[in-house]
N, C-alpha and C positions, 0 to 999 in steps of 0.2 A: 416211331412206330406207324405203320400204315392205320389209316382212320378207317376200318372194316366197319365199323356202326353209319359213318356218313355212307361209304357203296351202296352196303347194303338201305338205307334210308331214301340213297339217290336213285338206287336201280328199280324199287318197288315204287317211286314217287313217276320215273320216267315210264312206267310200262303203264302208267295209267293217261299219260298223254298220249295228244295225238300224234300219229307219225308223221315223221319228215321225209323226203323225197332227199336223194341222195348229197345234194348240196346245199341245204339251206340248212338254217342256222338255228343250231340248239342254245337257246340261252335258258340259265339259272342261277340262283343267289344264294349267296353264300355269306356267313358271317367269321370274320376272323377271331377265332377262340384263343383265350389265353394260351393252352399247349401249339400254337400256331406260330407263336411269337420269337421271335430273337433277342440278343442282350439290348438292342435300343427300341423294345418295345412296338417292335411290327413285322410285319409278315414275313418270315422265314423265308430267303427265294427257294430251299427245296423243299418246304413246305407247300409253295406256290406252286413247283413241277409237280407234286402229289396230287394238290386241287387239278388240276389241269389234268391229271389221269383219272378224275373224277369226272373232269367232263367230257374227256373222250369217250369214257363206258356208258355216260347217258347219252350220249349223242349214237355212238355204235348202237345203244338199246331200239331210239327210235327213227334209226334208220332200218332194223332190223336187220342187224349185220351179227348183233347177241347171238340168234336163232343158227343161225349158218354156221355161226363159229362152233354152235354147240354141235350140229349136225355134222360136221367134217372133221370135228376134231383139232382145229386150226386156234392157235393163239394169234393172240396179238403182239408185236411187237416195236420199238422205236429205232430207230435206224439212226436217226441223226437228229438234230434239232438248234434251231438259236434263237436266243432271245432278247428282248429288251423290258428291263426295269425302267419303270420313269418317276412312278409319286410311290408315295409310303403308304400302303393299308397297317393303319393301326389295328391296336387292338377292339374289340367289340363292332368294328366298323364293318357296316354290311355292301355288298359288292355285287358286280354281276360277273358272270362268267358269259363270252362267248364263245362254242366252237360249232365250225364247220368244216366242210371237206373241200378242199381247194381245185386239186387236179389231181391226176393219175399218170402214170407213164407205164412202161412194158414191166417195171416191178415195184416200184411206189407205189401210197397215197400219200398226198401233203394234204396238210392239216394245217391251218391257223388256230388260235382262240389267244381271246383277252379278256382281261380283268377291270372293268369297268369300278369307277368309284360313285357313287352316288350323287355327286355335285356334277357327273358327267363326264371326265377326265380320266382317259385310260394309264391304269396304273403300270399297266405290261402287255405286253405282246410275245408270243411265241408261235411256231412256225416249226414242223414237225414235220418229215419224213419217215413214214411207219411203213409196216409189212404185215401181212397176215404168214403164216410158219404152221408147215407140217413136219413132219418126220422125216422130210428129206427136203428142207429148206424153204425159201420163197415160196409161196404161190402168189403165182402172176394176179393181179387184181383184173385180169381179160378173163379170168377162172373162176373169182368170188362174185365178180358179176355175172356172171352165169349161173352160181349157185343162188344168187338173191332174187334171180328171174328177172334179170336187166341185162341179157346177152348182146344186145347191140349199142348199149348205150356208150356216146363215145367220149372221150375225156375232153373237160373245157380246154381252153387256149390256157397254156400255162403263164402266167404272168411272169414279166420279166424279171420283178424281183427273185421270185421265188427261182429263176431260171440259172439267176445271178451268183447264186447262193449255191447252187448243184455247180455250177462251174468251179466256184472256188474252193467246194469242197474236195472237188476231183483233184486238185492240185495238191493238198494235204499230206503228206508223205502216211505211208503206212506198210511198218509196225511204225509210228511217231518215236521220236526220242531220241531218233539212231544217230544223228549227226553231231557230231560235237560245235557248242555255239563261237561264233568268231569273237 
């Protein structure tokens, strides 16, 4: 079940911070709650994509992307994404989250955030490809910045990882499936 008590908790906690400027980084903390848990007693990985769509909506809050989205009518959505597990968040163990906004291209944004454990030690790392969507698909993020009154701001240097990752997804077949395996 989606955690509507934590959104709503995070979205009223995040509109009373200060805002952030389009790239910098929204951190916030979190505790791994027993219904978070898996059968060996720690954090759920789609548990951990849900957290992580908590921290994209606080991060979206204070960059003031909320406002435009509510203004235009535009959702959000995730396009693609991969990730890496590394340590275990147990149960009651408290964490940090980070997210921020990476880069942009003619219909992306990429997004980073991780999950910090408290001894310092990143627990995971994910890396996201999202869209904004209206009623007739994409909207170009050269559009949402212009709705958020940042019309020339131009996108950083895309890192090669991330660049890495867009190439080899492009190789991907799609609809997937369709080949029979050798």
């Amino acid at each position: 079940m989606f955690p509507i008590v934590r959104l709503i908790k995070d979205l009223l906690k995040a509109r009373r911070m200060a805002p952030l400027a389009l790239t910098e980084t929204h951190v916030s903390n979190h505790i791994c709650w027993p219904w978070d848990l898996d059968f060996w007693l720690e954090l759920n990985n789609g548990r951990a994509m849900t957290l992580y769509d908590l921290g994209r909506t606080m991060l979206a809050q204070r960059v003031g992307l909320i406002t435009t989205l509510r203004q235009n009518r535009w959702g959000m959505t995730v396009a693609g994404t991969t990730v890496r597990f590394r340590q275990r968040i147990r149960g009651f163990e408290r964490f940090e989250m980070r997210s921020r906004a990476v880069a942009w291209d003619d219909k992306f944004i990429y997004l980073e955030q991780s999950m910090w454990r408290k001894d310092g030690t990143c627990a995971s790392h994910v890396m996201l490809r999202t869209a904004l969507t209206d009623k007739n698909g994409i909207v170009p993020p050269a559009r949402v910045l212009k709705a958020m009154g940042h019309p020339d701001l131009p996108s950083l240097e895309m890192p090669d990882w991330i660049d890495a990752w867009r190439a080899a997804d492009a190789q991907r077949p799609w609809p997937p499936m369709q080949d029979p395996l050798a």
